[in-house]
N, C-alpha and C positions, 0 to 999 in steps of 0.2 A: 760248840755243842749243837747248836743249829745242824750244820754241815753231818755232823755224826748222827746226831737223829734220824736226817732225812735218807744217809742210806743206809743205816742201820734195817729203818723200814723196808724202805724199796728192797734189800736185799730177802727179808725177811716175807715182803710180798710175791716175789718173784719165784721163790721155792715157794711158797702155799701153792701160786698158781700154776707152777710144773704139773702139780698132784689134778687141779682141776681140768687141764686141757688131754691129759693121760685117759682122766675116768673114762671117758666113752666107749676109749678103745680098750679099756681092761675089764671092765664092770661085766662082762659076758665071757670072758676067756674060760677055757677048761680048765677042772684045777690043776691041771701039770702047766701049763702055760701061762698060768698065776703066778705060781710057784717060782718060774723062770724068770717072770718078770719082775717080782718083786728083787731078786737080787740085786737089778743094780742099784738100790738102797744101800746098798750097805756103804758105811762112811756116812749117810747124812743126817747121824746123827749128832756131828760136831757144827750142824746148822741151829742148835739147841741152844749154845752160847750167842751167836749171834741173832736171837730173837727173844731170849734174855736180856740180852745187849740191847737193844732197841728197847721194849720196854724199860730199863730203870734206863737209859739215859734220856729216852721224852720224857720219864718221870719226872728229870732231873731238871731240865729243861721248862719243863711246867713249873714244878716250886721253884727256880732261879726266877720265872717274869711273872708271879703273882702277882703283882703291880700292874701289868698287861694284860685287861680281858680277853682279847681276841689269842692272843698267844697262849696264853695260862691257859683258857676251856679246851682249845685246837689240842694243844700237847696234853693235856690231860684226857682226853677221847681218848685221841692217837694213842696213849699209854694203857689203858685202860681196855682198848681196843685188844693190841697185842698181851696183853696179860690175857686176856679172855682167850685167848686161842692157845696161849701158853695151858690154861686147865683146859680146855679141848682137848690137847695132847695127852696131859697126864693124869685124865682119868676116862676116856674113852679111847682113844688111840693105843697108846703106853699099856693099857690091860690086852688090848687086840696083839700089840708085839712080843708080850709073853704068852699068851695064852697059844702063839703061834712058832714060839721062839724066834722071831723077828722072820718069820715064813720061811724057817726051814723045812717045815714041813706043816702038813693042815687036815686038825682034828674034823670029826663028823659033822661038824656044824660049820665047817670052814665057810658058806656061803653067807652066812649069818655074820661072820668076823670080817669077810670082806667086805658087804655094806657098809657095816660101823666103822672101818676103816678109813675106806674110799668116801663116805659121807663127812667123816667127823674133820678129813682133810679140806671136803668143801668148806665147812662151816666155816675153819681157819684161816682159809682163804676170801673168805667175805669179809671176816673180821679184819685181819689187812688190810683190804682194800679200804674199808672206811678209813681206818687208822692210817692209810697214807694219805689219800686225798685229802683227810680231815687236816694232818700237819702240812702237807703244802699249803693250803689254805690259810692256815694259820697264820706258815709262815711269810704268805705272799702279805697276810689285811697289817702284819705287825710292825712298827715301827724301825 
């Protein structure tokens, strides 16, 4: 469980942080050149499951060593963490991919859905990030 946790996460960290190292160069594109680039999304939204996956299995992970402070708190962040970006998705993100049909095309306001987009990826990407260093952490102090 340990092992599945840990790259359940990292898997889960390492696409948030695709999104984060992209922004610079996308956050100013024209919107045809948006448009183009968001395509090659398409498919990663079977990355869903495995950051689902990650959160209930630190979850799982956490109440199996409540007996174990250092483990139990570490996997319980780390859980906690990735469920937080799990609602990032699906209620800021997840409305930007309908409201856009996952950028097949972009309403009058499309610059507006881009930020909330491009941002709400950062957030998630933060939230990873703690929620992985937290569980290695964890699992290096644990017994």
């Amino acid at each position: 469980m340990r092992v599945a946790s840990l790259i359940l996460t990292a898997v889960a960290m390492a696409s948030a942080l695709a999104h984060v190292f992209e922004l610079p160069n996308k956050i100013n594109l024209s919107r045809s050149e948006y448009l183009t680039v968001q395509k090659l999304y398409r498919g990663w939204a079977l990355l869903a499951v495995v950051v689902f996956s990650a959160a209930v299995v630190t979850m799982v992970l956490a109440l199996a060593n409540w007996k174990e402070p250092r483990l139990f708190t570490g996997a319980l962040i780390s859980s906690l963490c990735v469920a937080a970006s799990l609602f990032i998705f699906a209620f800021i993100t997840y409305p930007v991919n309908q409201a856009t049909a996952n950028w097949t095309f972009s309403p009058s306001n499309w610059e507006t859905l881009r930020r909330r987009w491009e941002y709400s990826h950062l957030a998630s990407a933060c939230l990873d990030v703690v929620a992985f260093i937290t569980l290695v952490v964890a699992l290096m102090r644990a017994r």
